[in-house]
PyMOL commands that place a pseudoatom at each C-alpha (Angstrom):
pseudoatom trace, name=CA, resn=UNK, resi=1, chain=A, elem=C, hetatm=0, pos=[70.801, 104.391, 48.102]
pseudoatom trace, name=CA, resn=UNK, resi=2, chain=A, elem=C, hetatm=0, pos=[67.685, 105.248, 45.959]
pseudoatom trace, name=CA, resn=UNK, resi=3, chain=A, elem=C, hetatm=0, pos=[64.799, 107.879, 47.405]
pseudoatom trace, name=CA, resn=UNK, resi=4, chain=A, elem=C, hetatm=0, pos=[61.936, 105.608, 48.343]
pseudoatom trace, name=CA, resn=UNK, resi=5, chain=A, elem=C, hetatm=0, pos=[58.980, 106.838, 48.638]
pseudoatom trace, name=CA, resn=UNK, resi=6, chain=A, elem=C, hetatm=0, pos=[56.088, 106.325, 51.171]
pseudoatom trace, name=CA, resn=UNK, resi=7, chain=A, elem=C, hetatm=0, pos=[54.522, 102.362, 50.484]
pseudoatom trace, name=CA, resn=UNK, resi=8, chain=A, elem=C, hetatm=0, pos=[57.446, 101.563, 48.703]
pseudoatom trace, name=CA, resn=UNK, resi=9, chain=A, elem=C, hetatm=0, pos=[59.150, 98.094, 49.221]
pseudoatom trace, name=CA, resn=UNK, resi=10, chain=A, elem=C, hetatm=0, pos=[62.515, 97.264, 48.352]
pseudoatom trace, name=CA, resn=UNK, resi=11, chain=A, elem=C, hetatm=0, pos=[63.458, 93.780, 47.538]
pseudoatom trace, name=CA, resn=UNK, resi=12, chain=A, elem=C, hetatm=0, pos=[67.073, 93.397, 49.342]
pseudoatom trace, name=CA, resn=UNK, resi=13, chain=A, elem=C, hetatm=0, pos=[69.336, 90.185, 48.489]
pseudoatom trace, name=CA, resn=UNK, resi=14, chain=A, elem=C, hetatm=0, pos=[71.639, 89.892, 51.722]
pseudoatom trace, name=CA, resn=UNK, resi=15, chain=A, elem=C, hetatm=0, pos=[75.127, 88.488, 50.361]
pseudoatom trace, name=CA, resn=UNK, resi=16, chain=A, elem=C, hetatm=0, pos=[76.434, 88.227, 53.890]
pseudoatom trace, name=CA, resn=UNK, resi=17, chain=A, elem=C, hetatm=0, pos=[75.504, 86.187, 56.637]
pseudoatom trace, name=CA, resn=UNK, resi=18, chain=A, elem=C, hetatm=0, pos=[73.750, 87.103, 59.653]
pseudoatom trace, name=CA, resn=UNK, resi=19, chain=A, elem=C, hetatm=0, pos=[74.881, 86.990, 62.968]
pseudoatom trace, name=CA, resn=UNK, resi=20, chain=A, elem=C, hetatm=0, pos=[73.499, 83.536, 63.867]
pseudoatom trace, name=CA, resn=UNK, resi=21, chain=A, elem=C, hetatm=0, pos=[75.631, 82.507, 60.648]
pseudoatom trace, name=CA, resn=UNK, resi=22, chain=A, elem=C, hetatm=0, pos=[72.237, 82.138, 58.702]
pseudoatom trace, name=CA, resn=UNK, resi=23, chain=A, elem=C, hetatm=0, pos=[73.022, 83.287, 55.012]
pseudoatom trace, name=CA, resn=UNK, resi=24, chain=A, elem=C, hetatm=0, pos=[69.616, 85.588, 54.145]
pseudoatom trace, name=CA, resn=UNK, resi=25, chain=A, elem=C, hetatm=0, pos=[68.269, 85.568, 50.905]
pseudoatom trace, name=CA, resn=UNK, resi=26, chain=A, elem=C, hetatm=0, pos=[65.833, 87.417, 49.672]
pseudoatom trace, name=CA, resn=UNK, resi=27, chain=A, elem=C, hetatm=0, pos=[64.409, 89.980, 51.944]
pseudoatom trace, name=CA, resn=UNK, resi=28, chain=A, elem=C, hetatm=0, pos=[60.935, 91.933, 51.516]
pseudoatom trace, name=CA, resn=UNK, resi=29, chain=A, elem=C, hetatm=0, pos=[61.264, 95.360, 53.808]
pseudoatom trace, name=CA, resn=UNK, resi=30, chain=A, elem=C, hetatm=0, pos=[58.817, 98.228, 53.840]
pseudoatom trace, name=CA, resn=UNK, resi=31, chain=A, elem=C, hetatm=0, pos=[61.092, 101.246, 53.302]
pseudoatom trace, name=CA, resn=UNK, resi=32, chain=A, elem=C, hetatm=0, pos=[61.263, 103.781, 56.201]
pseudoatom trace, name=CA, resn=UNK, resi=33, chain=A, elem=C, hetatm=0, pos=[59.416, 107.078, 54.074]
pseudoatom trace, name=CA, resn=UNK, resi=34, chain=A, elem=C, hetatm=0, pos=[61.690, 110.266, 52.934]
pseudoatom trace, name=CA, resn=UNK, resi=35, chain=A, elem=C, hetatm=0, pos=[62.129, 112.936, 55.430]
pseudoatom trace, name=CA, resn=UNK, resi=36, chain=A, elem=C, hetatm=0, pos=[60.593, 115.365, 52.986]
pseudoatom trace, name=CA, resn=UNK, resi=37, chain=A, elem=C, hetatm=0, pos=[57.163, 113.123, 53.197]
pseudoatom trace, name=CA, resn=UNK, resi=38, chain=A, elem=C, hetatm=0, pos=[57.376, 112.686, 56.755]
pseudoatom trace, name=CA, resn=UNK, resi=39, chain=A, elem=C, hetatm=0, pos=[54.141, 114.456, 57.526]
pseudoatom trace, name=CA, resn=UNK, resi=40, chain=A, elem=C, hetatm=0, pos=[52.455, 112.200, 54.913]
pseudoatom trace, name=CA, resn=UNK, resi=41, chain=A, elem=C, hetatm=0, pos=[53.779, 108.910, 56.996]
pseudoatom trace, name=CA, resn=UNK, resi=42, chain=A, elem=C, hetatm=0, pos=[52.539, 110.511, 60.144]
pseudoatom trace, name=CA, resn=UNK, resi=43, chain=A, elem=C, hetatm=0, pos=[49.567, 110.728, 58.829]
pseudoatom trace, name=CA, resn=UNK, resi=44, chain=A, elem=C, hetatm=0, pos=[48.895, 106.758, 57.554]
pseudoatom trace, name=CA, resn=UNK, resi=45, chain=A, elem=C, hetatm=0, pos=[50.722, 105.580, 60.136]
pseudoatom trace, name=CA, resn=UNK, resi=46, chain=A, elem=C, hetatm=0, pos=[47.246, 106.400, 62.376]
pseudoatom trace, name=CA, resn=UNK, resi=47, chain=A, elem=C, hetatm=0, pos=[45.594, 103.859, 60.304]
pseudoatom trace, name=CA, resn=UNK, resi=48, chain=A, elem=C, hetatm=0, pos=[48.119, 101.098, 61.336]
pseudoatom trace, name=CA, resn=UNK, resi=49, chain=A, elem=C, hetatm=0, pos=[47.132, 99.651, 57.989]
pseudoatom trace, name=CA, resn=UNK, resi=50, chain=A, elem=C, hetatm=0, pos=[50.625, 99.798, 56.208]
pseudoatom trace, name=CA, resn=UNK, resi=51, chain=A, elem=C, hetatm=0, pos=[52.850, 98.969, 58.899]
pseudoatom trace, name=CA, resn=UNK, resi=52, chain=A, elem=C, hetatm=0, pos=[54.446, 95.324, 59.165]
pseudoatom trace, name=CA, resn=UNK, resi=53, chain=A, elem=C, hetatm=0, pos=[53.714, 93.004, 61.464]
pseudoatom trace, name=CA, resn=UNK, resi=54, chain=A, elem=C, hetatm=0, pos=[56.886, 92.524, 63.473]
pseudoatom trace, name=CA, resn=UNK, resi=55, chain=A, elem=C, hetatm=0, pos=[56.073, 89.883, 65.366]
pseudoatom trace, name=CA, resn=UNK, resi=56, chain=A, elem=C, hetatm=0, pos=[55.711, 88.079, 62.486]
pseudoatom trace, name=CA, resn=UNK, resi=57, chain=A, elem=C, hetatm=0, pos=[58.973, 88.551, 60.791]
pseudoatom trace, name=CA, resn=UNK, resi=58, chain=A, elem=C, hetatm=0, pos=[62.427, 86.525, 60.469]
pseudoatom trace, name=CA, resn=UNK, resi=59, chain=A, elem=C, hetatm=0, pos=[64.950, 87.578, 62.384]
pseudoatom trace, name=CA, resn=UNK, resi=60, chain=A, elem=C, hetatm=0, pos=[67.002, 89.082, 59.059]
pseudoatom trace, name=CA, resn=UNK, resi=61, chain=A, elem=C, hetatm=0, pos=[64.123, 90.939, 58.354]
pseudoatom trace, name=CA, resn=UNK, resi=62, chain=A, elem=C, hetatm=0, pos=[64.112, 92.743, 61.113]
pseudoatom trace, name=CA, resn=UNK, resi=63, chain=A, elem=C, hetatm=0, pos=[67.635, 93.465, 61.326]
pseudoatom trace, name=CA, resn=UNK, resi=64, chain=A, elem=C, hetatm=0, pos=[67.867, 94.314, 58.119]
pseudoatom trace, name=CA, resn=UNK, resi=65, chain=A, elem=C, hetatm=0, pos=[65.552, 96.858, 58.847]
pseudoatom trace, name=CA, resn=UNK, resi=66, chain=A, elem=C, hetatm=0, pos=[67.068, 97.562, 62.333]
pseudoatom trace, name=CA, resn=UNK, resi=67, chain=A, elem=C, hetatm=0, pos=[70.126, 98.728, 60.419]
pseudoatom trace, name=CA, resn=UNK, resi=68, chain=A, elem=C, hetatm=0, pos=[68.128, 101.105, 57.817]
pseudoatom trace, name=CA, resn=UNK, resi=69, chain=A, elem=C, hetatm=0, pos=[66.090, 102.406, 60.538]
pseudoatom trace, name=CA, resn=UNK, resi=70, chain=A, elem=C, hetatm=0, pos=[69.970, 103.252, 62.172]
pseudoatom trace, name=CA, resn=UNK, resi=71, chain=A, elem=C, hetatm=0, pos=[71.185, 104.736, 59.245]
pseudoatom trace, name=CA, resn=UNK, resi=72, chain=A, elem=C, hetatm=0, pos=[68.398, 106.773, 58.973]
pseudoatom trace, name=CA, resn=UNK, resi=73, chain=A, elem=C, hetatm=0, pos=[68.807, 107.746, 62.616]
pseudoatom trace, name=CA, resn=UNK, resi=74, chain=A, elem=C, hetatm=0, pos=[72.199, 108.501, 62.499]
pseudoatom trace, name=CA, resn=UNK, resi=75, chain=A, elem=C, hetatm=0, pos=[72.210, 110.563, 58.691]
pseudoatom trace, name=CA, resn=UNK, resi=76, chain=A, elem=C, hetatm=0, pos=[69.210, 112.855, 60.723]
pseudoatom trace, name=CA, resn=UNK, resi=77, chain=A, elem=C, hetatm=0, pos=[71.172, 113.211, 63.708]
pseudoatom trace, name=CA, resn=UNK, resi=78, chain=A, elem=C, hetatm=0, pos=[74.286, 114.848, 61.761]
pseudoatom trace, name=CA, resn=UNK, resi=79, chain=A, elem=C, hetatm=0, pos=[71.658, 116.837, 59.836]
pseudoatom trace, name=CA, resn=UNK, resi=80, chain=A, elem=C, hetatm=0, pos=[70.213, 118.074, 63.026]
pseudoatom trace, name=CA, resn=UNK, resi=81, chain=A, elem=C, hetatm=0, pos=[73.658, 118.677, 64.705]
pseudoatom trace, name=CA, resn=UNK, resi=82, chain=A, elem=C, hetatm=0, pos=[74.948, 120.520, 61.498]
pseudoatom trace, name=CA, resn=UNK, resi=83, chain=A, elem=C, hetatm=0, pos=[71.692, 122.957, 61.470]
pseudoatom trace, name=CA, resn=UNK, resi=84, chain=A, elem=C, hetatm=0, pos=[72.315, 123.518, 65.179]
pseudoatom trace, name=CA, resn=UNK, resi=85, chain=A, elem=C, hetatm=0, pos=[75.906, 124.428, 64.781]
pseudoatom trace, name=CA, resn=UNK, resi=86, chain=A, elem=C, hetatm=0, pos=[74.627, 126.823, 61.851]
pseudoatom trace, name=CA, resn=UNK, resi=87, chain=A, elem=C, hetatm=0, pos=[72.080, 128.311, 64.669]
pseudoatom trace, name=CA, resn=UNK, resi=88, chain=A, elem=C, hetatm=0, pos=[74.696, 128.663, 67.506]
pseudoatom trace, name=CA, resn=UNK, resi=89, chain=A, elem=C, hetatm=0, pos=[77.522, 130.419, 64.400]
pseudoatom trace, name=CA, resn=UNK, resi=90, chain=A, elem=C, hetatm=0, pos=[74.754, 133.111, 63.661]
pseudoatom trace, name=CA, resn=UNK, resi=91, chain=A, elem=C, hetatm=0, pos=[74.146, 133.673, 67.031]
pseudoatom trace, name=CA, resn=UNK, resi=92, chain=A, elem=C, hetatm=0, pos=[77.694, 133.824, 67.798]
pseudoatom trace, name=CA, resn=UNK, resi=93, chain=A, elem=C, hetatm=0, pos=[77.980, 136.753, 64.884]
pseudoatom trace, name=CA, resn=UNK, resi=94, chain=A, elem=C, hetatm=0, pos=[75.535, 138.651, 65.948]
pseudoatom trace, name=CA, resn=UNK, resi=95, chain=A, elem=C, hetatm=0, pos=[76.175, 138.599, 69.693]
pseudoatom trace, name=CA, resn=UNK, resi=96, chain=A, elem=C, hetatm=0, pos=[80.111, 139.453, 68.901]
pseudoatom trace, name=CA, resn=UNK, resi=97, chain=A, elem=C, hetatm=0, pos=[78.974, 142.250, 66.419]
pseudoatom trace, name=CA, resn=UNK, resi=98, chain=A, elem=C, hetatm=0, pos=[76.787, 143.639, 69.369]
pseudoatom trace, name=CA, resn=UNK, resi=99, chain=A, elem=C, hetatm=0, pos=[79.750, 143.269, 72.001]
pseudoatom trace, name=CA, resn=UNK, resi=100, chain=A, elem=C, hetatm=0, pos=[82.044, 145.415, 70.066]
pseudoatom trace, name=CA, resn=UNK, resi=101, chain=A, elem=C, hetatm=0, pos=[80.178, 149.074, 70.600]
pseudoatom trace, name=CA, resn=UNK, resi=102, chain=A, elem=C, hetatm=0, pos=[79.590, 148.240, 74.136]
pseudoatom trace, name=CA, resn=UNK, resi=103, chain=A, elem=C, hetatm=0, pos=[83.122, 146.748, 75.674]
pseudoatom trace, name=CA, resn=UNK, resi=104, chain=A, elem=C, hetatm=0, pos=[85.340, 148.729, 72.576]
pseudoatom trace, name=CA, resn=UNK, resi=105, chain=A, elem=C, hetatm=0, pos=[87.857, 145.826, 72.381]
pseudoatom trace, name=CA, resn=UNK, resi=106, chain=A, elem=C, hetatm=0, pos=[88.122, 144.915, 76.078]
pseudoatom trace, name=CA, resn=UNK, resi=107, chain=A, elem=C, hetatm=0, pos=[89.207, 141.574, 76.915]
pseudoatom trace, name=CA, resn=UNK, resi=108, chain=A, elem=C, hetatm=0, pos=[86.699, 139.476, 79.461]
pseudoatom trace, name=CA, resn=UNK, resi=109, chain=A, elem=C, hetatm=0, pos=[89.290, 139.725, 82.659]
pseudoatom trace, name=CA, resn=UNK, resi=110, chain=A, elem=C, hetatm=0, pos=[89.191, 143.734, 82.336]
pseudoatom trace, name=CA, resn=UNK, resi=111, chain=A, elem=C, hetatm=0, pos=[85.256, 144.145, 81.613]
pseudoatom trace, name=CA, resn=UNK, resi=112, chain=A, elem=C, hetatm=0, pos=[83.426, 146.179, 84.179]
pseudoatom trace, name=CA, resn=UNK, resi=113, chain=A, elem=C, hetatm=0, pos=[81.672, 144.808, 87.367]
pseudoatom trace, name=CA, resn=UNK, resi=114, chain=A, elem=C, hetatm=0, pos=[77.807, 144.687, 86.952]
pseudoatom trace, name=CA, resn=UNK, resi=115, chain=A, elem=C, hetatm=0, pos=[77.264, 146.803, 89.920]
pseudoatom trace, name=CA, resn=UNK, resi=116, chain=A, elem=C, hetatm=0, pos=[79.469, 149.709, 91.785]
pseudoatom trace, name=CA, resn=UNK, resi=117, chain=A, elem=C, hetatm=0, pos=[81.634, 148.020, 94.752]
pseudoatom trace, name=CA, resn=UNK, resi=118, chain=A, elem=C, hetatm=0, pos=[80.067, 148.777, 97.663]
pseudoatom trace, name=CA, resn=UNK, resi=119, chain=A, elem=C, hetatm=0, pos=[81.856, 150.450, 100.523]
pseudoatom trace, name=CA, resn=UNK, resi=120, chain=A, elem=C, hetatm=0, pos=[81.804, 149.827, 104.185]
pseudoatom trace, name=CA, resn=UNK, resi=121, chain=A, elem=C, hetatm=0, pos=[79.686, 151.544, 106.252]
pseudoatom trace, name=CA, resn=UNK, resi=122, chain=A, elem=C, hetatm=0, pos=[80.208, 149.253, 109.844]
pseudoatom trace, name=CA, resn=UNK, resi=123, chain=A, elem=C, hetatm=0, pos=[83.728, 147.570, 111.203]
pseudoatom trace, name=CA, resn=UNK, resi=124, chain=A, elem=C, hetatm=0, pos=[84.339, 145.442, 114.217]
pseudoatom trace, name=CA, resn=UNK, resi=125, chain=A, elem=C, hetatm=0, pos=[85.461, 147.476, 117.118]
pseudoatom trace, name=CA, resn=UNK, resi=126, chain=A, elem=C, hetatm=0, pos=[87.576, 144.485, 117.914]
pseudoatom trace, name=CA, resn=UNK, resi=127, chain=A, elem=C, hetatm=0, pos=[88.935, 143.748, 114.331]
pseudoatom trace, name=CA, resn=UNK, resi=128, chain=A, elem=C, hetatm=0, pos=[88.775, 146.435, 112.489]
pseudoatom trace, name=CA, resn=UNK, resi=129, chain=A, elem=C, hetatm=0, pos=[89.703, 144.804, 109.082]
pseudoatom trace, name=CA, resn=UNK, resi=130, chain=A, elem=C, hetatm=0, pos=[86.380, 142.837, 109.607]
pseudoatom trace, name=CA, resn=UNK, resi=131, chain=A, elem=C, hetatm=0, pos=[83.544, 144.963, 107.878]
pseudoatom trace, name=CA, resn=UNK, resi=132, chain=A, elem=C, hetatm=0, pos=[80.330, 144.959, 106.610]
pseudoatom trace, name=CA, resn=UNK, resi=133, chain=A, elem=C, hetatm=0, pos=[78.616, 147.170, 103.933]
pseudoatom trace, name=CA, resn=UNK, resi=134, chain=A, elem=C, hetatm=0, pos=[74.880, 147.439, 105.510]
pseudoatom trace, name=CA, resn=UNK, resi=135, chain=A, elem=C, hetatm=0, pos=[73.434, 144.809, 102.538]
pseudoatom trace, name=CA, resn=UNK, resi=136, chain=A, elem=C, hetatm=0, pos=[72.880, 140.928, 102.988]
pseudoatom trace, name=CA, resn=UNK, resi=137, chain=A, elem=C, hetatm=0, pos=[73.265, 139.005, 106.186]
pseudoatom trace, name=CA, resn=UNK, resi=138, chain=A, elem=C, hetatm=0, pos=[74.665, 140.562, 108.835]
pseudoatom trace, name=CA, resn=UNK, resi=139, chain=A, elem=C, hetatm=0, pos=[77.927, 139.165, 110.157]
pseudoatom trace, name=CA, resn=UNK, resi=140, chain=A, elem=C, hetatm=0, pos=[78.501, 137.386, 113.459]
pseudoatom trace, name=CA, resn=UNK, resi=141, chain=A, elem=C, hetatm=0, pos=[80.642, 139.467, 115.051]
pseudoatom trace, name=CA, resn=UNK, resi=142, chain=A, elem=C, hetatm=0, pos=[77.477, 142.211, 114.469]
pseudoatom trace, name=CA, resn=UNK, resi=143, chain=A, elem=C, hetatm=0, pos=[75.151, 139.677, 115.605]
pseudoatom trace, name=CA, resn=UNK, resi=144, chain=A, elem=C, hetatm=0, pos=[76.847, 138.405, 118.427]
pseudoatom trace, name=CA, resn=UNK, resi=145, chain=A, elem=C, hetatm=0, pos=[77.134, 142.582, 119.653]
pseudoatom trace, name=CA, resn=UNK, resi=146, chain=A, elem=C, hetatm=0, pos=[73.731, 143.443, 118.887]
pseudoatom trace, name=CA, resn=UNK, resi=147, chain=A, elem=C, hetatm=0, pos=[72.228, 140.811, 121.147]
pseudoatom trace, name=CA, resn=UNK, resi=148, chain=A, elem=C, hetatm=0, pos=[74.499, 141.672, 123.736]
pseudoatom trace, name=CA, resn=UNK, resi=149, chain=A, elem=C, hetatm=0, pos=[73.153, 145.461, 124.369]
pseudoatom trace, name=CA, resn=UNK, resi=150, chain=A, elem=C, hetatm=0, pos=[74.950, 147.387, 121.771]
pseudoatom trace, name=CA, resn=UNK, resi=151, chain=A, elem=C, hetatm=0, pos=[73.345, 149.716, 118.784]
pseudoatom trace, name=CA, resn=UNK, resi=152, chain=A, elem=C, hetatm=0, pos=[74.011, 149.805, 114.929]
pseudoatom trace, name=CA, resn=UNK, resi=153, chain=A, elem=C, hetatm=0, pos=[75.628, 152.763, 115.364]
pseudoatom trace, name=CA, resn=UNK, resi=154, chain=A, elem=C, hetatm=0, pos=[78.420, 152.413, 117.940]
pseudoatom trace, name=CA, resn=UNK, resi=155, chain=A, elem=C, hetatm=0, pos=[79.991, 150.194, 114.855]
pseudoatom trace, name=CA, resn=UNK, resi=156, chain=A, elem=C, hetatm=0, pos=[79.209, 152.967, 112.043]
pseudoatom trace, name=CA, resn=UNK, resi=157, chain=A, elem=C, hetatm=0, pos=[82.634, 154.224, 109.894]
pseudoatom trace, name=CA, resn=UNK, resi=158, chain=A, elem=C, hetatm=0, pos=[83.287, 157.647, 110.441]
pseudoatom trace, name=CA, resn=UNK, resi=159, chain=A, elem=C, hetatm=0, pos=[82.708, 159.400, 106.619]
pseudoatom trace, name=CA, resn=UNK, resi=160, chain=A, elem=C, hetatm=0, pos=[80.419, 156.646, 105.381]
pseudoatom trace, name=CA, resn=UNK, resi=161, chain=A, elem=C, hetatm=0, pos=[77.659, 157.182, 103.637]
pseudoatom trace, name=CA, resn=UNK, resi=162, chain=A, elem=C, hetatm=0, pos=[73.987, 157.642, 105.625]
pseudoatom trace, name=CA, resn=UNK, resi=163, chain=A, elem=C, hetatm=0, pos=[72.188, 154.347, 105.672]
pseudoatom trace, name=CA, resn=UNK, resi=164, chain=A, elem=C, hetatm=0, pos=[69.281, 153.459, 103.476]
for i in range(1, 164): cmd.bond("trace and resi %d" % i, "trace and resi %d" % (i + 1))
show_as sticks, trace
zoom trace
């Protein structure tokens, strides 16, 4: 495929036939511009001067140029998915190059919790393996005791830490 340029028209000769079995002949189809003179179409396509009339064209014309206009599509789409992959690689390096002084070669199941585990301060008088730390929601169980008379600190662990 030759480089056409913005204004350009390419005579095409269609040796196959169409799919209404019509054999085309020949075929006059304003090339689509080069992406490096993109900005250039942008700008005379405001104008509306040197676009084609599609209302007015034969149904090979316009899939003639239906199929350009896909190839195009599709060759700027790879081109776009390529540069992104290039992107993501980089990014990729650099964040794995970064992760090396910080985790020294330790796998992801191993790595360290964002925050300190936080320790009990309150249990359930009435199931003591049912606890709570003193942060979020309370539980029911704490709930349920605190509306019925009791005080925070008739359910405090002995040796926990003061609360905030």
């Amino acid at each position: 495929m030759r480089v056409q340029h913005p204004g350009d028209t390419e005579k095409l000769k269609a040796n196959s036939v169409s799919r209404d079995g019509v054999m085309a002949g020949n075929v006059s189809i304003p090339s689509v511009g080069n992406p490096a003179n993109m900005q250039d179409d942008r700008e005379k396509a405001t104008d509306g001067s040197h676009l084609p009339n599609l209302g007015a064209m034969d149904f090979e014309e316009l899939w003639v140029m239906h199929q350009q206009i896909t190839k195009i599509l599709a060759d700027r789409i790879v081109a776009e998915k390529q540069e992104l992959e290039n992107r993501l690689a980089k990014l990729n390096q650099m964040d794995v190059a970064g992760e090396e002084g910080v985790n020294q070669g330790a796998d992801d199941s191993t790595s360290r919790r964002k925050y300190p585990k936080v320790h009990p301060k309150y249990f359930n008088p009435q199931s003591p393996s049912e606890t709570w730390s003193g942060r979020g929601k309370q539980p029911r169980w704490l709930v349920a005791a605190l509306k019925s008379g009791h005080r925070l600190d008739e359910f405090r662990i002995v040796g926990a830490g003061k609360e905030e």
